[in-house]
C-alpha positions, -999 to +999 in steps of 0.1 A: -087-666-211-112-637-211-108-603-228-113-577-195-133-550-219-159-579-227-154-606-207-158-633-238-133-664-242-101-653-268-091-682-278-058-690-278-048-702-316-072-688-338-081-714-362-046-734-362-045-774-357-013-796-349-014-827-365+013-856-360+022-894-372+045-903-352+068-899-377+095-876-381+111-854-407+140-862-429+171-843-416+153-828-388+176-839-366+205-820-384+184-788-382+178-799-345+214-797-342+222-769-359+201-744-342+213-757-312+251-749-320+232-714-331+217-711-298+252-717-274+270-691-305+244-668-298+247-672-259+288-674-264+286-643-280+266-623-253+285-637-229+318-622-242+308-590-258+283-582-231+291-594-201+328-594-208+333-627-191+341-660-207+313-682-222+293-698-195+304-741-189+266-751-193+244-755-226+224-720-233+188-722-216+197-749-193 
């Protein structure tokens, strides 16, 4: 990606590296879970007290 003023490369993540084992992270799967139930509250929510229709029969952002 080029900056249009200069035309020199930005790059993307300035500096920050990924690494991963393969393994995972104790209890992540309960935080996995949990900010999914967050997620369809949130979407629940909106749906209800902004749409003013009942909650939506699919997952949140699928």
């Amino acid at each position: 990606m080029a900056r249009p003023e200069t035309g020199r490369a930005v790059p993307l993540n300035r500096g920050a590296a990924a690494i991963t084992t393969g393994r995972s992270i104790p209890g992540s799967d309960q935080i996995d879970d949990r900010v999914d139930q967050a997620v369809q509250d949130g979407a629940d929510w909106v749906d209800q007290n902004v749409f003013g229709q009942p909650p939506a029969g699919q997952p949140a952002g699928r």
